[in-house]
C-alpha positions as CSV (number, residue, x, y, z in Angstrom):
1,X,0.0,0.0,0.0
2,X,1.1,3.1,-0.7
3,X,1.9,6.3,1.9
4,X,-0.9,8.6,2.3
5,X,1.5,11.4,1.3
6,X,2.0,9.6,-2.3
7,X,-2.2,9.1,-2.9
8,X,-2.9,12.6,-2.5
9,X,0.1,13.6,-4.3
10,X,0.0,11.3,-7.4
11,X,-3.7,9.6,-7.3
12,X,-5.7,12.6,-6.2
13,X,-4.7,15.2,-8.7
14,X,-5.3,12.9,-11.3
15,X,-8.8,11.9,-10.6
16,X,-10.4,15.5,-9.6
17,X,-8.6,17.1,-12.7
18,X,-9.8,14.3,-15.0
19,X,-13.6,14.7,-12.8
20,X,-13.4,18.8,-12.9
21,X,-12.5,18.4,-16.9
22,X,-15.4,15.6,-17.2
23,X,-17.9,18.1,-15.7
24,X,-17.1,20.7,-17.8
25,X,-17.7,18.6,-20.8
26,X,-21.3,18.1,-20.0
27,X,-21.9,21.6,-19.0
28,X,-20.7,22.7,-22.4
29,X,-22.8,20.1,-23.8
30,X,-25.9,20.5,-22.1
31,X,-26.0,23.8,-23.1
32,X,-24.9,23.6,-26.6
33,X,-25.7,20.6,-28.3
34,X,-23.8,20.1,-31.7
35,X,-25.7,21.0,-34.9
36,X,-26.0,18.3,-37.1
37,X,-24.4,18.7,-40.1
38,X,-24.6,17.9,-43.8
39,X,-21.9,15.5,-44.8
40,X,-19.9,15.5,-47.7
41,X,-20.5,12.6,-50.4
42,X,-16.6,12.4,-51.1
43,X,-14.4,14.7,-49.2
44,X,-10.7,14.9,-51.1
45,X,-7.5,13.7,-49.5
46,X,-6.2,16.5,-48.6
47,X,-9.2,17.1,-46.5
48,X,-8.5,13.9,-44.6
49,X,-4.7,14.7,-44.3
50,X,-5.3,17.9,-42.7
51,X,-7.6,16.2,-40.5
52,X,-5.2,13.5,-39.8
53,X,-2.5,16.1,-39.4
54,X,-4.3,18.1,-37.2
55,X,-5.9,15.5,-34.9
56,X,-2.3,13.7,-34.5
57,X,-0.6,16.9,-33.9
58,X,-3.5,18.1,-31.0
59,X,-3.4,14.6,-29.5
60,X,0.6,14.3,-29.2
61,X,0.9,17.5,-27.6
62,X,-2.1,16.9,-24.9
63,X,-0.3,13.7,-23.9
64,X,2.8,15.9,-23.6
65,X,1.5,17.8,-21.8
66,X,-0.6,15.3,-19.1
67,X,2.6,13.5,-18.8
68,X,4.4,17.3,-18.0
69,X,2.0,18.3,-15.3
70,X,1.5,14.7,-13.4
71,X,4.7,12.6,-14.0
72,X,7.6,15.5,-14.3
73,X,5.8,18.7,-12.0
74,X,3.7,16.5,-9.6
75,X,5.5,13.1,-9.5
76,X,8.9,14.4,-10.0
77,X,9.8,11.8,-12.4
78,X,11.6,13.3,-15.1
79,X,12.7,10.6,-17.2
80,X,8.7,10.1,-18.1
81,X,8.5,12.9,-20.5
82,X,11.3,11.6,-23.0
83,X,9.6,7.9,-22.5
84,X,6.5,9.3,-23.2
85,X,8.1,11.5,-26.2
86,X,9.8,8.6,-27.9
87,X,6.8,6.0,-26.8
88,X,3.8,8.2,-28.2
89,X,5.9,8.7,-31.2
90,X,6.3,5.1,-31.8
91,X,2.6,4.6,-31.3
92,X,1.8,7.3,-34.4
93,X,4.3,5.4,-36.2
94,X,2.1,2.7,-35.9
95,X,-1.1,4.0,-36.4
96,X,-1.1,6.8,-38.9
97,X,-0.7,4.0,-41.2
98,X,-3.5,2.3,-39.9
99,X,-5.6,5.2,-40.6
100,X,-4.7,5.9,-43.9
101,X,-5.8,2.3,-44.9
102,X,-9.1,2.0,-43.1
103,X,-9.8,5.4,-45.3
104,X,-8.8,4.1,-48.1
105,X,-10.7,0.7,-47.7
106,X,-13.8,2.8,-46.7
107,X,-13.4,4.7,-49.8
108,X,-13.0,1.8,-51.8
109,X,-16.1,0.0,-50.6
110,X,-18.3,3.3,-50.2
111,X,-21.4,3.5,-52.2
């Protein structure tokens, strides 16, 4: 079992942060429900590569940046950022790829 002083510093940040955000997320949703919108028949490849692009780029840096404020500023563990850097970047290695062939497959097979 862990010390009491290592739960509230590494477990309870965690979970409130990840509750607060959670909550905040419904709110916003609750009040503004999305619009639904009118999709396109065939959008073009660049369209999907900016997406892709875009959505890898947003998603690297957010787990940059969870791993900077509760590993390396409220853990102290300073070697987790590079292992996240170099893990996270072998994980997009893997599956941009994967992406790029599930579109293509969907596009191939789409009415």
């Amino acid at each position: 079992m862990a010390p009491t002083g290592d739960i509230w510093r590494r477990i309870v940040p965690p979970l409130v942060a990840a509750f607060v955000v959670f909550l905040a997320m419904v709110r916003v949703a609750g009040r503004s429900p999305a619009e639904p919108r009118a999709s396109e028949e065939r959008s073009s490849w660049g369209t999907f590569a900016r997406y892709l692009a875009v959505t890898v780029a947003e998603g690297y840096l957010a787990l940059l940046g969870i791993v900077l404020v509760f590993h390396v500023w409220l853990a102290r563990d300073h070697g987790a950022f590079r292992s996240a850097a170099a893990g996270a970047a072998a994980l997009l290695a893997i599956a941009v790829p994967v992406f790029v062939v599930i579109e293509a497959v969907s596009r191939r097979f789409r009415p």
